[in-house]
C-alpha positions as CSV (number, residue, x, y, z in Angstrom):
1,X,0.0,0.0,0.0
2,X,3.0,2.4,0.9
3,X,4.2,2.0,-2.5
4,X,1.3,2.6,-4.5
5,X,1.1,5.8,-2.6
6,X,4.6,6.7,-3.1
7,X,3.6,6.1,-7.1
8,X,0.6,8.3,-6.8
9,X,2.2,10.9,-5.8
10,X,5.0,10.8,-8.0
11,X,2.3,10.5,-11.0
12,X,0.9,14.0,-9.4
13,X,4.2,15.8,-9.5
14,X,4.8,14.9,-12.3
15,X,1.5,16.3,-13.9
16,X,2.0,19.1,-12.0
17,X,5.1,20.2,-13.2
18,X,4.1,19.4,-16.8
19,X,0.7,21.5,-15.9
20,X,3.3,24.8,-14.6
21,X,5.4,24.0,-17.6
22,X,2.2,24.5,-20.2
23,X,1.4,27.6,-18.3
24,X,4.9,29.1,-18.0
25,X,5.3,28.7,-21.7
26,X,2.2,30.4,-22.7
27,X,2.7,33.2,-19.9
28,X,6.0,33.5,-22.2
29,X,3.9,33.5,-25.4
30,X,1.4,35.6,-24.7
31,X,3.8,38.3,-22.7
32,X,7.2,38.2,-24.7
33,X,10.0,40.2,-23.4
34,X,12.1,41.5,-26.0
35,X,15.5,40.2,-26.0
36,X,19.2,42.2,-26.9
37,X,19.0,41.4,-30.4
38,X,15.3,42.7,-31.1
39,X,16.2,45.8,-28.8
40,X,19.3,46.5,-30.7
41,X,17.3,46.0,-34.2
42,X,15.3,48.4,-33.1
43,X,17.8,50.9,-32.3
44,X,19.4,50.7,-35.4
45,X,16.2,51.5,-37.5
46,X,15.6,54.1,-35.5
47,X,19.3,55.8,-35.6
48,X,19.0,55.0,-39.4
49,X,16.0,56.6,-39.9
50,X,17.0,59.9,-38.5
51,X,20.3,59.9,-40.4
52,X,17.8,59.4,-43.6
53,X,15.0,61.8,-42.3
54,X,17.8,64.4,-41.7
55,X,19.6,64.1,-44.9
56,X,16.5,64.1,-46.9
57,X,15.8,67.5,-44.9
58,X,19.5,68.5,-45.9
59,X,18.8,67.8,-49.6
60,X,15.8,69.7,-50.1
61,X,16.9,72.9,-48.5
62,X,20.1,72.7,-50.9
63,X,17.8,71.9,-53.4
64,X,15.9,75.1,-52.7
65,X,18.2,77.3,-52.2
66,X,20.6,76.2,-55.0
67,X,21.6,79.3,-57.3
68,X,23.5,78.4,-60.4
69,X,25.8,81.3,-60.2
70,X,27.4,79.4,-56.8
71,X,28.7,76.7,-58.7
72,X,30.9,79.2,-60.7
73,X,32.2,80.5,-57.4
74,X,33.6,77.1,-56.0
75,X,34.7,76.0,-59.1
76,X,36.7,79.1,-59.0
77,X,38.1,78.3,-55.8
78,X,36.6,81.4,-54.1
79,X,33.4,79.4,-52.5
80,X,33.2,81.0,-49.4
81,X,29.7,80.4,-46.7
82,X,29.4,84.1,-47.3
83,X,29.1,84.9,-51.0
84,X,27.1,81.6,-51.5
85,X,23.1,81.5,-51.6
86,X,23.4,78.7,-50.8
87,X,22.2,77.1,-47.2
88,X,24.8,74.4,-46.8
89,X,27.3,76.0,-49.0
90,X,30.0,74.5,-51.1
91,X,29.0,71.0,-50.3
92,X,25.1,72.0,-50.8
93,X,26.3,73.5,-54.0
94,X,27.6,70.3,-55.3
95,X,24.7,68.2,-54.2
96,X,22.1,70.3,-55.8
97,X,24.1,70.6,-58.8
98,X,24.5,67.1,-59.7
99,X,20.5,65.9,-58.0
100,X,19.6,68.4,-61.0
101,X,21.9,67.1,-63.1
102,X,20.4,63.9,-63.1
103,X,17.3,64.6,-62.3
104,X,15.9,67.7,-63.3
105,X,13.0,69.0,-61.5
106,X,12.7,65.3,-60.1
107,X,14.9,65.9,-57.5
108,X,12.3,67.0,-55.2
109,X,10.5,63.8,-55.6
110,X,13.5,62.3,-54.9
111,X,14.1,63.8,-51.9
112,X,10.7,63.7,-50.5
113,X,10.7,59.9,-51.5
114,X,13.9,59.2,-49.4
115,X,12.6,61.5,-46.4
116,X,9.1,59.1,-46.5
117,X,11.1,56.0,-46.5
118,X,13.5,57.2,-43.1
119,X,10.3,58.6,-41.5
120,X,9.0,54.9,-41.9
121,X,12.2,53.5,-40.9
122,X,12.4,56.0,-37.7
123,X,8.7,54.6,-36.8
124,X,9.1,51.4,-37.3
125,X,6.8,50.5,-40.2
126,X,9.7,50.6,-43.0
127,X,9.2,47.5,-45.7
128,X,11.3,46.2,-47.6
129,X,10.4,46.8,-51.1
130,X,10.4,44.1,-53.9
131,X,12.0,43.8,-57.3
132,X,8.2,44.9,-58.9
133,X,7.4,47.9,-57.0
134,X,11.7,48.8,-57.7
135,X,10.8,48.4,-61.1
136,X,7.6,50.1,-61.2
137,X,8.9,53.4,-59.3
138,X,11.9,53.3,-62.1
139,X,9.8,53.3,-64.6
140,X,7.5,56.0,-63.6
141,X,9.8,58.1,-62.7
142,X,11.2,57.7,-66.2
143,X,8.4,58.6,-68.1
144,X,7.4,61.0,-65.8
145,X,10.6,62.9,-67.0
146,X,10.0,62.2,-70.6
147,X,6.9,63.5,-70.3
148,X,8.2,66.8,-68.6
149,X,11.1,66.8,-71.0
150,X,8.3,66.7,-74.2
151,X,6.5,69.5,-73.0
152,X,9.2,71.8,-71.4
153,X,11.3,71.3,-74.7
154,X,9.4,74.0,-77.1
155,X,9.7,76.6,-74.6
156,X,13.4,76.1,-73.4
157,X,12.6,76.0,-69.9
158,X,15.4,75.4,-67.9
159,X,14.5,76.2,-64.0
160,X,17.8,76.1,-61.8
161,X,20.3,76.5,-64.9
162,X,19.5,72.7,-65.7
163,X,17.3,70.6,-67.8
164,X,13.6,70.2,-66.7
165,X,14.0,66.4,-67.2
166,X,17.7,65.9,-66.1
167,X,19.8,63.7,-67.8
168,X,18.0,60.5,-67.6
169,X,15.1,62.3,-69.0
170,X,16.4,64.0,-71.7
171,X,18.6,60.8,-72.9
172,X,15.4,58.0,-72.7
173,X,12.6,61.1,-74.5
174,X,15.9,62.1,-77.1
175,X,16.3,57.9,-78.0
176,X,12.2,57.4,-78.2
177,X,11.5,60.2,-80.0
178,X,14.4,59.5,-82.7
179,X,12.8,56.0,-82.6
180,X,9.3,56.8,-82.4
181,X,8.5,60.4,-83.3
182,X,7.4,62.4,-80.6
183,X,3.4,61.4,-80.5
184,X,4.8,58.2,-80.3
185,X,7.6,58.8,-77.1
186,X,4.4,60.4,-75.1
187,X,2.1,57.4,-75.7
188,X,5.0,55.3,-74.7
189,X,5.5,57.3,-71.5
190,X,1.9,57.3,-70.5
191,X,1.7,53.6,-71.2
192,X,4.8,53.2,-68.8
193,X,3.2,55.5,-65.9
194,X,-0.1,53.8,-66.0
195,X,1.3,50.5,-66.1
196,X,3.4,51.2,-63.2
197,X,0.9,52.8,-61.3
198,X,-1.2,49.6,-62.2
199,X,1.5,47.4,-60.3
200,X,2.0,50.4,-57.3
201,X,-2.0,50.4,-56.3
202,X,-2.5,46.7,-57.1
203,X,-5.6,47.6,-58.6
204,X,-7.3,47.6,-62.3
205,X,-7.0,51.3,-63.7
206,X,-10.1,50.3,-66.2
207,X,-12.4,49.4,-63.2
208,X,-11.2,52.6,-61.2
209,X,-11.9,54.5,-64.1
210,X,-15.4,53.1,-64.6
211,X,-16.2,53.8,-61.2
212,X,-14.5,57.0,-61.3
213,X,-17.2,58.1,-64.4
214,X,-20.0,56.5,-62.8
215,X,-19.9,58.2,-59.6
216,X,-18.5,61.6,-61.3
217,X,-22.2,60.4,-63.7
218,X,-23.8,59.8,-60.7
219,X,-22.7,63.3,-59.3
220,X,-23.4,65.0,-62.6
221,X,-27.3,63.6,-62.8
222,X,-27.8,64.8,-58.8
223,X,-26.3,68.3,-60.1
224,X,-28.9,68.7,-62.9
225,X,-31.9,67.7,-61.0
226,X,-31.0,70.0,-57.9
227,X,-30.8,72.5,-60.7
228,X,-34.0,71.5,-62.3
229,X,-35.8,71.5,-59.3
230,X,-34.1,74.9,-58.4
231,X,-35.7,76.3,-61.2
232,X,-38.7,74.8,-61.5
233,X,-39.0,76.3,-58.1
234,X,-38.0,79.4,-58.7
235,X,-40.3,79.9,-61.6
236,X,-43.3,78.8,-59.5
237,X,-42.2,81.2,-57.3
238,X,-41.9,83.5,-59.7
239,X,-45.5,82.8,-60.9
240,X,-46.9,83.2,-57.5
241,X,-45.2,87.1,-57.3
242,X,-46.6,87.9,-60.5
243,X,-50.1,86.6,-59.3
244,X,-49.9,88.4,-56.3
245,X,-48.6,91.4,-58.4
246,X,-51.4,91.3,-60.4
247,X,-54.3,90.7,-57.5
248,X,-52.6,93.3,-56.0
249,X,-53.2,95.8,-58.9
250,X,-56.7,94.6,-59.5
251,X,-57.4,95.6,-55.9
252,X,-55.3,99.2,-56.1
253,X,-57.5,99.7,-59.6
254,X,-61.0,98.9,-57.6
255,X,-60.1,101.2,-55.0
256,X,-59.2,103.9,-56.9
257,X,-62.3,103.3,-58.9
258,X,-64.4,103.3,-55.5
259,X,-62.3,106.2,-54.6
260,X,-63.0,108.2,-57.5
261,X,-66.6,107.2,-57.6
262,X,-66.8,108.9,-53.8
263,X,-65.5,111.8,-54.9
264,X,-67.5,112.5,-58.1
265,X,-70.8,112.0,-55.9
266,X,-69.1,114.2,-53.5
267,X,-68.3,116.8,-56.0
268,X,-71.5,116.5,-57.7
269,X,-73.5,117.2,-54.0
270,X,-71.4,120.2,-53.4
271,X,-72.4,121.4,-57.2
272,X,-75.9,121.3,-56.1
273,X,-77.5,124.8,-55.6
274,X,-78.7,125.4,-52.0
275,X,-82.5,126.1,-50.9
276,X,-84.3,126.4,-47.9
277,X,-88.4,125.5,-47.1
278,X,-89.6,125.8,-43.4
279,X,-89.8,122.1,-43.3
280,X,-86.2,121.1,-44.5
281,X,-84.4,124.1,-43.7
282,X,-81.6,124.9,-45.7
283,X,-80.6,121.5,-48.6
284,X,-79.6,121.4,-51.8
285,X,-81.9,121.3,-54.7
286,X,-81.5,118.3,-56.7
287,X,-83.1,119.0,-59.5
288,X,-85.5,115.9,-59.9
289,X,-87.9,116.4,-57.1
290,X,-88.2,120.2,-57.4
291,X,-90.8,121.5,-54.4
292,X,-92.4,125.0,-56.3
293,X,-92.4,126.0,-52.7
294,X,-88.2,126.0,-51.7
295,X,-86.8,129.4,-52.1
296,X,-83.3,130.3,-51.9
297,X,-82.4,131.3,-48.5
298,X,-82.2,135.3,-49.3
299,X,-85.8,135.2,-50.2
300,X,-88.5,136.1,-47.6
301,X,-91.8,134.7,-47.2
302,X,-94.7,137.0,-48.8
303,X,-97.2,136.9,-45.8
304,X,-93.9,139.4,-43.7
């Protein structure tokens, strides 16, 4: 009997420490603590995301305050912080130079791309992009410059001393348009941008398009019938003032006919010659029930 005790109660250690085992694990599970390597992962994003953040910062203000009469002066040798327009001097100089080299007016969407991507990193949420979406943002960018090198070309627009489109610009619209005439380098670019905006959104241009026109439709009809109601309520109001207008008029014109016809009676009575009898006194005579006894009031009575 002692032994099968002592067995008993080895069995219920034993499921007791598998039972604090199963709930140790899933304490663990459920409340991870984050380990060196996770922390330190974490720094790192975080210091590179501010070195990115800041030099995307550092970029744009060289871009914006690049002058192309500074890069005479330090090519010169005579680049001082004090002569330059430039906010980061010499160095800004060269970076602004060469970003619109390259780049043309594209180096602001540079810049603000690579300030989005260290803000993501600094927050955590940076992904790694794929091969696809690498491609796709090439190639938009590419024929975004080919367009803007097409349609700055005719009016030699050249903001910053540099070419709209930069050089990748100008060399891919130059080589299409040699190839394909310039209708045909445009339709080639827009194909390119839509196709790569396409594979950015994940989603059907056709079917955004449709709905796009149906809802802008949709809008249109609701436009037209507020407006038809509008009017159609304006002209009933409309009607209704004129009504009015004219009731009102009706009225003024029987008034002033009542009016009138007061005052012709009235004027007639006070044309009436006065006479006096002992039994009226003094009335006015009018003319169709003539008494042969009225006088006039300056007559006297015979019998006196």
């Amino acid at each position: 009997m002692a032994r099968r005790s002592n067995k008993n109660e080895v069995k219920a250690n034993r499921g007791e420490s598998r039972v604090h085992k199963v709930s140790q694990s899933l304490i663990k599970r459920l409340n991870p603590k984050p380990n060196e390597s996770t922390r330190s992962l974490a720094r790192r994003g975080e210091l590179i995301g501010l070195v990115t953040l800041m030099a995307s910062i550092a970029f744009l203000v060289a871009l914006v305050t690049f002058d192309p009469n500074d890069l005479m002066i330090v090519k010169t040798g005579e680049s001082n912080a004090h002569h330059l327009q430039n906010a980061f001097g010499p160095v800004g100089v060269r970076i602004g130079n060469t970003l619109f080299g390259l780049l043309g007016l594209g180096a602001f969407v540079f810049v603000l791309a690579i300030g989005a991507i260290g803000f993501r990193t600094l927050i955590g949420r940076s992904v790694v992009p794929n091969i696809k979406t690498i491609i796709a943002v090439a190639g938009a960018s590419i024929s975004t410059l080919m367009r803007t090198y097409i349609c700055c070309e005719p009016f030699s627009f050249r903001p910053f001393g540099h070419d709209p489109a930069g050089y990748f610009g100008t060399l891919f619209a130059r080589l299409f348009i040699v190839l394909f005439s310039t209708f045909g380098a445009s339709l080639l670019a827009l194909t390119v941008l839509l196709m790569a905006v396409s594979t950015l959104t994940r989603r059907p241009l056709v079917r955004l398009a449709m709905r796009a026109l149906s809802e802008r439709g949709v809008h249109a009809g609701e436009v037209a019938t507020q407006q038809l109601a509008k009017q159609m309520g304006n002209t009933r109001r409309q009607w209704q003032e004129r009504r009015a207008s004219r009731v009102a008029m009706k009225q003024a014109e029987e008034t002033a006919s009542e009016e009138a016809e007061a005052e012709r009676q009235v004027y007639a009575e006070e044309a009436q010659p006065l006479a006096w009898s002992p039994s009226t006194g003094l009335h006015r005579v009018t003319g169709e029930h003539e008494d042969p006894n009225l006088a006039m009031p300056d007559t006297k009575p015979s019998g006196s």
